[in-house]
N, CA, C and O of each residue as an XYZ file, in Angstrom:
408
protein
N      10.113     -8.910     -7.477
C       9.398     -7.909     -6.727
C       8.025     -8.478     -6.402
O       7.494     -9.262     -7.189
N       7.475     -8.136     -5.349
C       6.756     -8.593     -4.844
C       5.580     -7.694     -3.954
O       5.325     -7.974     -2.783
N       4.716     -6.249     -4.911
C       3.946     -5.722     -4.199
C       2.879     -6.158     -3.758
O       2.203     -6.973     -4.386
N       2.605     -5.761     -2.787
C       1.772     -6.109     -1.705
C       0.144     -4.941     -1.790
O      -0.065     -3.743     -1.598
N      -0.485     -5.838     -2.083
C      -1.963     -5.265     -2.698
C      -3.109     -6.085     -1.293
O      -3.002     -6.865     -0.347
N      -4.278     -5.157     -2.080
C      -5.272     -5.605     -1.730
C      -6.129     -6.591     -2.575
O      -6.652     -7.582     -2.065
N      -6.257     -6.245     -4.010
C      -7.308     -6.709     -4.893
C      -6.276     -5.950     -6.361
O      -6.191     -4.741     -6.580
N      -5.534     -7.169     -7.264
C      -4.997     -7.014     -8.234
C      -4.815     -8.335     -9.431
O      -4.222     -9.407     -9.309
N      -5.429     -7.878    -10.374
C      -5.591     -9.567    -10.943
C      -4.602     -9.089    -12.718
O      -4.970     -9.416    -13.847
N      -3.405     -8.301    -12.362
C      -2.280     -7.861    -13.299
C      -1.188     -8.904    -13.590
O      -0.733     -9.653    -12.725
N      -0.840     -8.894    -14.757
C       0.689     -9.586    -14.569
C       1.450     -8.997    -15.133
O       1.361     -8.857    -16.353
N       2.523     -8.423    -14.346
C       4.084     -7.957    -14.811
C       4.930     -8.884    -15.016
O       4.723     -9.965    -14.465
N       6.075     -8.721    -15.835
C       7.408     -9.799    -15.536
C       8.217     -9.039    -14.371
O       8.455     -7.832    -14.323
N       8.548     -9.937    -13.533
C       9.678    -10.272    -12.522
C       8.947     -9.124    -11.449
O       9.569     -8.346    -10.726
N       7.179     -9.273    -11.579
C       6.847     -8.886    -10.495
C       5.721    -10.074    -10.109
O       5.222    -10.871    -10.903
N       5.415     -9.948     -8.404
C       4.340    -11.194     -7.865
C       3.426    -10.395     -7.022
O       3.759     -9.928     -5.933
N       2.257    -10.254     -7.565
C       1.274     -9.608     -6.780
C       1.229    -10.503     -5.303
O       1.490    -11.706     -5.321
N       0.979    -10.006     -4.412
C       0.728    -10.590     -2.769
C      -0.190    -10.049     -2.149
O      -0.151     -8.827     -2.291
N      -1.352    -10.550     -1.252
C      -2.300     -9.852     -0.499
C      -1.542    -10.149      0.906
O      -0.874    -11.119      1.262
N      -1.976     -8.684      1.714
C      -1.599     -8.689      2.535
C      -2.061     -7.999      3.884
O      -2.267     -6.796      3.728
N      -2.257     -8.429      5.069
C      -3.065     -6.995      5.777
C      -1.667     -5.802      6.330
O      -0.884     -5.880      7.276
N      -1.811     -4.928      5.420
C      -0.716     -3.882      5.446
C      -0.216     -2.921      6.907
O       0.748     -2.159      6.972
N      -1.291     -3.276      8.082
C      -1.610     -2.808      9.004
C      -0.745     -3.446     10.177
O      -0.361     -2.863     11.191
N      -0.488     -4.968      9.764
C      -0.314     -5.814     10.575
C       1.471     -6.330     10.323
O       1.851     -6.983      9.352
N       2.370     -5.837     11.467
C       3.437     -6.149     11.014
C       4.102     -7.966     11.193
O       5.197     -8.384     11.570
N       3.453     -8.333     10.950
C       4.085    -10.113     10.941
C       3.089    -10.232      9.309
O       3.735    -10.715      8.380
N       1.808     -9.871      9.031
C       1.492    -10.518      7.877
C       2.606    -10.050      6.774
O       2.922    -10.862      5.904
N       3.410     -8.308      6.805
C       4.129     -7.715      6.043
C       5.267     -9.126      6.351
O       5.380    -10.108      5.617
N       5.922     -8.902      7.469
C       7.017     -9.878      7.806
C       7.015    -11.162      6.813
O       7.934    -11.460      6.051
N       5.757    -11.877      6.985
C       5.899    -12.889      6.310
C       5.987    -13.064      4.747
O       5.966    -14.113      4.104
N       6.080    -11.902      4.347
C       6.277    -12.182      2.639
C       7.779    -11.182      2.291
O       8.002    -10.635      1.211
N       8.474    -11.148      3.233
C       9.992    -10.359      2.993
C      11.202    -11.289      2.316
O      12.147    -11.156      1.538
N      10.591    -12.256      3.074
C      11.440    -13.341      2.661
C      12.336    -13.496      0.996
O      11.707    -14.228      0.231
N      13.208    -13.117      0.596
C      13.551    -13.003     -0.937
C      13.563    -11.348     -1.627
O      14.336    -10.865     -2.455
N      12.757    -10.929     -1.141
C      12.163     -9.336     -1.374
C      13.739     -8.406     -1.442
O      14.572     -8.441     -0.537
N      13.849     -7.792     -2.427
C      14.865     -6.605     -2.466
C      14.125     -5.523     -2.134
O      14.602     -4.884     -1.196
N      13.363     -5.206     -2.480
C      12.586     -3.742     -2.177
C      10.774     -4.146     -1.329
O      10.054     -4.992     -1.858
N      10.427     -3.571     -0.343
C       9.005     -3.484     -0.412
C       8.334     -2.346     -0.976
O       8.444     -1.446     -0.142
N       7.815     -2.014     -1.784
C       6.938     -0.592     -1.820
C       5.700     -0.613     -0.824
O       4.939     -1.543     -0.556
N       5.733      0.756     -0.333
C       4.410      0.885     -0.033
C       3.705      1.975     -0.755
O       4.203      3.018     -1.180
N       2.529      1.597     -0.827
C       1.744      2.897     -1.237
C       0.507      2.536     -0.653
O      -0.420      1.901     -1.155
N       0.628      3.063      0.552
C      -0.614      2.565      1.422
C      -1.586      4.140      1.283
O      -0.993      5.217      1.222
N      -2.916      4.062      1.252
C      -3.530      5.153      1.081
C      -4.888      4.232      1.541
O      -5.285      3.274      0.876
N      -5.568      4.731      2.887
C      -6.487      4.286      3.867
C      -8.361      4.362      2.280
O      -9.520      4.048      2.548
N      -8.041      4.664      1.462
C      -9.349      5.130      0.544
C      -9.221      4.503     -0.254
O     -10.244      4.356     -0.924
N      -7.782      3.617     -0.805
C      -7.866      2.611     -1.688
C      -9.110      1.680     -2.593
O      -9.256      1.447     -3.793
N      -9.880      1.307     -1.371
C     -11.451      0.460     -1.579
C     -12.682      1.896     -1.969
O     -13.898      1.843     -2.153
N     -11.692      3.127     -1.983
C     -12.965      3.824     -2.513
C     -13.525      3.992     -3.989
O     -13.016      3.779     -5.089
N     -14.982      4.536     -3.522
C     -15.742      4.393     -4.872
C     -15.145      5.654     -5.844
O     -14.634      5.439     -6.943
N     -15.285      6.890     -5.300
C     -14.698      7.962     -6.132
C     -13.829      8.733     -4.762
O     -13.569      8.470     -3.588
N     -13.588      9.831     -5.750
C     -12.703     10.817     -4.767
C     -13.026     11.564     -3.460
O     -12.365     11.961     -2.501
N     -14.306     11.589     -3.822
C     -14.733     12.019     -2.113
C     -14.856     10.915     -1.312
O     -14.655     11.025     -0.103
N     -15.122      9.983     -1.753
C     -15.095      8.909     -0.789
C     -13.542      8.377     -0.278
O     -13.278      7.606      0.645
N     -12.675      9.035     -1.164
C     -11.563      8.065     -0.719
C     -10.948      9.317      0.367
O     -10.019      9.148      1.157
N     -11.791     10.703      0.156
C     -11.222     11.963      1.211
C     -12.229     10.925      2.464
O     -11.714     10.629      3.542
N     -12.833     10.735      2.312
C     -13.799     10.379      3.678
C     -13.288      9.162      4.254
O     -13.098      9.201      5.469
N     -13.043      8.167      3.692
C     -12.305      7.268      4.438
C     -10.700      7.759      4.565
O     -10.115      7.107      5.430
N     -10.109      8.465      4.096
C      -8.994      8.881      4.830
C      -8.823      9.675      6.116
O      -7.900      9.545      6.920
N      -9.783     10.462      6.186
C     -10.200     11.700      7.420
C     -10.711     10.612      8.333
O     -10.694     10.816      9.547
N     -11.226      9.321      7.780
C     -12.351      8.793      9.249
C     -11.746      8.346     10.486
O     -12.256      8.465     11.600
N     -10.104      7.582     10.094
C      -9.350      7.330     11.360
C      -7.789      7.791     11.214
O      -7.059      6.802     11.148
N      -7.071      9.050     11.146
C      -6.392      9.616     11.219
C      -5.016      8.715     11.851
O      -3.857      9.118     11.752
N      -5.421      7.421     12.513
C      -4.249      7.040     13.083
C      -3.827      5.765     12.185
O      -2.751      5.169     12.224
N      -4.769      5.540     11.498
C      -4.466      4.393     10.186
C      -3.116      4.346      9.425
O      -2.435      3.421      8.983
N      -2.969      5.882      9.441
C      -1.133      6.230      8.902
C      -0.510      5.960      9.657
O       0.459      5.314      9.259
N      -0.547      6.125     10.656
C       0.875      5.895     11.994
C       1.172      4.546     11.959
O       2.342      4.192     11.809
N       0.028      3.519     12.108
C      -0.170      2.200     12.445
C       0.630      1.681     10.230
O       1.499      0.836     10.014
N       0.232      2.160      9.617
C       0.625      1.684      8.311
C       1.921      2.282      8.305
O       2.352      2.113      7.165
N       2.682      2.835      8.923
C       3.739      3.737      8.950
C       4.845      2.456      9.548
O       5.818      1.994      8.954
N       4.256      2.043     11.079
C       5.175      1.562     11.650
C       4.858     -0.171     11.757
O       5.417     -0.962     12.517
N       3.707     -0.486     10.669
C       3.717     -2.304     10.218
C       5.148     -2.191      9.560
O       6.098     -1.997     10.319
N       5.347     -2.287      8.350
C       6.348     -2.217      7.732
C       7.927     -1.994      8.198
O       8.941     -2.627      7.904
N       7.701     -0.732      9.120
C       9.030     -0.490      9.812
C       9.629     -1.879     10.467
O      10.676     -2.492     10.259
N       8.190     -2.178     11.603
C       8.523     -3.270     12.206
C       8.767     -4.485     11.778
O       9.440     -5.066     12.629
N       8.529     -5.204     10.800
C       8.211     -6.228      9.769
C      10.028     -5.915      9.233
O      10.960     -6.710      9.356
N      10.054     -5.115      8.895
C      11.764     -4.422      8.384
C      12.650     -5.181      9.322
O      13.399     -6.022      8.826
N      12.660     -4.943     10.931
C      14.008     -5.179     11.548
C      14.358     -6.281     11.714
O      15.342     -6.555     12.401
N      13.447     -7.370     10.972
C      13.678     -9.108     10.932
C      14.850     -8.862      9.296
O      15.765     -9.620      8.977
N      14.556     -8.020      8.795
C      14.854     -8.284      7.337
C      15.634     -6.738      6.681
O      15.155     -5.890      5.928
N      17.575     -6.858      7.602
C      17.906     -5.294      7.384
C      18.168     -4.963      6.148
O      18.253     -3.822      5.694
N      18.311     -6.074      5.540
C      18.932     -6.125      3.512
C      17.805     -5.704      2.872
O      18.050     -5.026      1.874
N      16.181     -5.951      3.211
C      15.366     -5.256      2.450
C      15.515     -3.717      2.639
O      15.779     -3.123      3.685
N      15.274     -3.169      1.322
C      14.892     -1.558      1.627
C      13.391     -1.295      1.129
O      12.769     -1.715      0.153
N      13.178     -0.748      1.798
C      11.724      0.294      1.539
C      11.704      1.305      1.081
O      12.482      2.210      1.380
N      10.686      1.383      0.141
C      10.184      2.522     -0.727
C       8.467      2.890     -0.241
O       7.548      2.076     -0.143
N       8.431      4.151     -0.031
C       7.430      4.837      0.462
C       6.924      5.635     -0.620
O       7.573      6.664     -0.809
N       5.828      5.423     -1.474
C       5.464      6.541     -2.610
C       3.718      6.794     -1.843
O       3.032      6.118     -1.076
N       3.532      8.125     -2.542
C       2.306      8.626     -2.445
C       1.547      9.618     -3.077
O       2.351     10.307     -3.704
N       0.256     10.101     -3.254
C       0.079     11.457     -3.880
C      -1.187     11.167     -4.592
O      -2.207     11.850     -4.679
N      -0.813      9.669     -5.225
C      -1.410      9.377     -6.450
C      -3.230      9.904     -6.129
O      -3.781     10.792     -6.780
N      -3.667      9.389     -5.393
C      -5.047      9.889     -5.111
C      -5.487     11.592     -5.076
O      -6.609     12.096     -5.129
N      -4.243     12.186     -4.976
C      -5.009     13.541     -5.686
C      -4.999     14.071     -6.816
O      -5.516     15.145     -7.123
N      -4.267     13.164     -7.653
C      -3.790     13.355     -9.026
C      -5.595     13.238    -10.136
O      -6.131     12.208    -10.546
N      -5.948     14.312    -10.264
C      -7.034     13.609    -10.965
C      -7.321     14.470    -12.375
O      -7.265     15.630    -12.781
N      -7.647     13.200    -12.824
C      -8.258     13.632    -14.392
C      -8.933     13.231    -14.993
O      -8.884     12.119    -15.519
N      -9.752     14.029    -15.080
C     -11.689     13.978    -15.559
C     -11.586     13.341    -16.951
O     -12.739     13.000    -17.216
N     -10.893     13.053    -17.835
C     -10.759     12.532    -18.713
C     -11.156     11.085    -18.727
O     -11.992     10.543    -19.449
N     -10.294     10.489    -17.663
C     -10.218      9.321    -17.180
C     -11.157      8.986    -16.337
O     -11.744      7.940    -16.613
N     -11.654      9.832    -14.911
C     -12.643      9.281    -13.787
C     -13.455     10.713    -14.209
O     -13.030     11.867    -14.155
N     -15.054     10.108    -14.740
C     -15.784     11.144    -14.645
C     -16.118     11.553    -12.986
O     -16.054     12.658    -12.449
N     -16.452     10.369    -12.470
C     -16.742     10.515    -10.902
C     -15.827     11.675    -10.071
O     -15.864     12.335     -9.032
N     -15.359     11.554    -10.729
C     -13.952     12.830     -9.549
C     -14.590     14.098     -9.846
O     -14.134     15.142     -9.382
């Protein structure tokens, strides 16, 4: 497996962190190669500092989803044996326990 990050310095077994511009369907394309699954969990606030910031960079260009919607799709029809997984949410999940900032 092979998710596709921005900034991750983790190690799993029988996973390979990859940077990638998630936006852009040939940079996705080019790391399908071998891939059984892609996940995405694209969320435009990722690089944010806390939770309002990651509401503010999500609201700032509304079409960032469409365009992250249909990299991947497109990047897909070179490669019909991969399947895609689409998860999301995680950014409203919050607990003060953990992020005082929220």
């Amino acid at each position: 497996m092979t998710p596709l990050r921005r900034q991750r310095d983790e190690h799993r077994d029988h996973i390979t962190w990859a940077s990638v511009d998630a936006l852009d369907p040939k940079c996705v394309a080019d790391v399908l190669p071998g891939l059984d699954v892609l996940i995405s969990g694209f969320q435009s606030g990722n690089a944010a500092k806390n939770f309002a910031d990651t509401v503010r960079r999500s609201i700032a260009d509304p079409t960032v989803y469409a365009t992250a919607t249909r990299a991947p799709l497109k990047a897909l029809q070179s490669h019909p044996r991969t399947r895609l997984a689409v998860i999301g949410g995680a950014g409203s999940l919050i607990n003060p326990t953990v992020c005082e900032e929220c």
